[in-house]
C-alpha positions in Angstrom: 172.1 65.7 116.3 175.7 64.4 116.2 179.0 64.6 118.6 182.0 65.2 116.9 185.9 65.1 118.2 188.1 67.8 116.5 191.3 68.6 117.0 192.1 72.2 117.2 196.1 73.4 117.9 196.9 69.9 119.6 193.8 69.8 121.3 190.8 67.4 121.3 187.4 69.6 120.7 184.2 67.4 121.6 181.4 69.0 119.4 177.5 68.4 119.6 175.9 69.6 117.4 172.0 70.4 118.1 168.8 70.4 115.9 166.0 69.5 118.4 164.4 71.3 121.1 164.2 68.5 123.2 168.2 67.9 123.7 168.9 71.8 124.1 168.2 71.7 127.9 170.8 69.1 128.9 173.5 70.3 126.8 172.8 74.0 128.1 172.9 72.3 131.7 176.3 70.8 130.6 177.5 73.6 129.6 176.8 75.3 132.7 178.0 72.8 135.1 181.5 73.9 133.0 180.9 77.4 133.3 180.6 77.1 137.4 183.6 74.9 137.7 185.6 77.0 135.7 186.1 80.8 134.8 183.3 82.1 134.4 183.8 82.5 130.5 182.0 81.6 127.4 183.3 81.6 124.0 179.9 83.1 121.4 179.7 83.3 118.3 176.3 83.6 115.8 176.3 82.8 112.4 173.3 83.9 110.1 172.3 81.2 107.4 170.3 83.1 105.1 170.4 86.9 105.7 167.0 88.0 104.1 165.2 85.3 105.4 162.9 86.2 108.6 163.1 83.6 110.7 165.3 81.1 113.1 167.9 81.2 110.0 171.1 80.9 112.8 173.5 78.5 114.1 174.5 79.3 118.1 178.0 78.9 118.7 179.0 78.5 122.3 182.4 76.6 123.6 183.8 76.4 127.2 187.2 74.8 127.6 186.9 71.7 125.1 182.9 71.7 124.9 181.3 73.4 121.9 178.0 73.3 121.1 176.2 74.5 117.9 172.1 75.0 118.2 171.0 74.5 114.5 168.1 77.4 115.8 166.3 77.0 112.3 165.3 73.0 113.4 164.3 74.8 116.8 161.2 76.1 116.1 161.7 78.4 119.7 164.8 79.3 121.5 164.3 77.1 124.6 164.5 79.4 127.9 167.5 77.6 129.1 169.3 79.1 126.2 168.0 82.2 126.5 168.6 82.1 130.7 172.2 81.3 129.8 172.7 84.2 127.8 170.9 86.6 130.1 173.2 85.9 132.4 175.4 89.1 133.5 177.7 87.0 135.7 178.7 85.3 132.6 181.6 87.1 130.3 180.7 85.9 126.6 183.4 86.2 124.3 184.1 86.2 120.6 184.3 88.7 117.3 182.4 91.2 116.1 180.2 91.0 119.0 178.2 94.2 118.7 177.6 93.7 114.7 176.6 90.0 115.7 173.6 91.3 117.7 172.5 94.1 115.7 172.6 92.2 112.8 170.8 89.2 114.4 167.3 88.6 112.7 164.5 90.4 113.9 162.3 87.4 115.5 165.4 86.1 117.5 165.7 89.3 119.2 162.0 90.9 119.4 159.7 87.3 119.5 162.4 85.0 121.4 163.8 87.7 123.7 167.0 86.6 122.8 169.8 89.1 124.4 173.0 88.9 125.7 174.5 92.0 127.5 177.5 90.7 128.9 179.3 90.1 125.5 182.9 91.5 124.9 185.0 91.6 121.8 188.3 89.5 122.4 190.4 92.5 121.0 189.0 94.8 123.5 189.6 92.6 126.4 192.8 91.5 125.2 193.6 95.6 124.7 192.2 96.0 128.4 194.2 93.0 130.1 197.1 93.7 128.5 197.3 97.6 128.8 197.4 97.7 124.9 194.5 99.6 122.3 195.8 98.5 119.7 195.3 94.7 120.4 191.8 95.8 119.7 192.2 95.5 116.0 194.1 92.1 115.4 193.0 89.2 114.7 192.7 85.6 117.1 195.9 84.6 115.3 197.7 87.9 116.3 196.1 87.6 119.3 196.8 83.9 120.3 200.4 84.8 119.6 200.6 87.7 121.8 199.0 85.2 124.9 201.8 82.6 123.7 199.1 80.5 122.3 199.7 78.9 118.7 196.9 78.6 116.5 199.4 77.9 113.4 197.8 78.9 110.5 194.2 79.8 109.9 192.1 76.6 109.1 190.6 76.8 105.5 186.9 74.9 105.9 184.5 73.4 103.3 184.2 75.9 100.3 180.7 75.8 100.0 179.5 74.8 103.5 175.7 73.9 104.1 174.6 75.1 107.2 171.0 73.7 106.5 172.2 70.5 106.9 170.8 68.2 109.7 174.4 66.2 109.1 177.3 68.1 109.1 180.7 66.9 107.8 183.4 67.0 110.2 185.6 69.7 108.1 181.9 71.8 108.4 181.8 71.5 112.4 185.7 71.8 112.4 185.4 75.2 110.2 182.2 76.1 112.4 183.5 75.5 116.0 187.3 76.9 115.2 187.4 80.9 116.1 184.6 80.3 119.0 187.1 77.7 120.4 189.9 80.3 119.5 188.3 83.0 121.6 187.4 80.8 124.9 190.9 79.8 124.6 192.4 83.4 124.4 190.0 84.5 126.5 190.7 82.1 129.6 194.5 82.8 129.0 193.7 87.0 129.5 191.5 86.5 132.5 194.4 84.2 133.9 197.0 87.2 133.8 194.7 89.0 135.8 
């Protein structure tokens, strides 16, 4: 496990990053003392280690205002049922890209063995496109789409070329790289439910 402090367009990121079962519980009980203050809003994102591989290979982005967390879900063993509670939750509007794909493509035992779903995820673009009365914000990208909120992202953030995700330590140009569109679509995302 490790805490990291990014800075992402001018703002200070804290980062934990999580590898034990033991800690998941009272980061997820963090996280949700955020989501209850705040909109209730989650910025997700998944990303599969090794694709062939059947297991836990997946890191579990999820971000709300300036706390991120990424579950390292291969050091896991199970997905604790906080995390999978949190998910569940269809009071909670989960945000990010690609959402659909994400799920589909998520292995096998995630889904089927640790009952791991979430039906309340969105794609940015389509709730950008709905907010803002506009189907063709539904195909740009979080920079396009940070611009057209008035949020600047400047440019894209180039990360580690050859990032290992297997890591137990990860370097902080690895968490930045990680951490930087799931920050990017809580941020967008807050700023559209806020015009509404």
């Amino acid at each position: 496990m490790g805490t990291y402090e990014i800075e992402i367009a001018a703002v200070k990121v804290k980062v934990t990053v999580i590898d034990s079962s033991t800690l998941v519980d009272t980061y997820i009980s963090e996280l949700k003392s955020l989501v209850q203050s705040g909109r209730r809003l989650v910025g997700l994102d998944i990303k599969t280690i090794n694709p062939g591989f059947f297991g836990l290979n997946s890191l579990l982005l999820l971000c709300v205002g300036t706390r991120c967390l990424v579950l390292q879900l291969q050091n896991l063993g199970c997905i604790p049922n906080s995390v999978r509670e949190l998910l569940a939750d269809a009071t909670i509007c989960f945000v990010g890209t690609e959402m659909s794909d994400k799920f589909k493509q998520m292995p096998f035992r995630l889904t089927y063995f640790n009952r791991l779903r979430c039906e309340s995820a969105v794609e940015i673009g389509h709730l950008a496109a709905r907010v803002l009365k506009n189907r063709s914000l539904e195909k740009c990208d979080l920079a396009e789409l940070g611009n057209k909120v008035e949020m600047n992202f400047s440019m894209e953030f180039q990360g580690p070329v050859f990032p290992d995700w297997n890591a137990l330590v990860l370097t902080i140009d690895e968490v930045k790289y990680l951490v930087y569109d799931v920050y990017r679509c809580y941020a967008i995302g807050n700023r559209l439910l806020g015009m509404l």
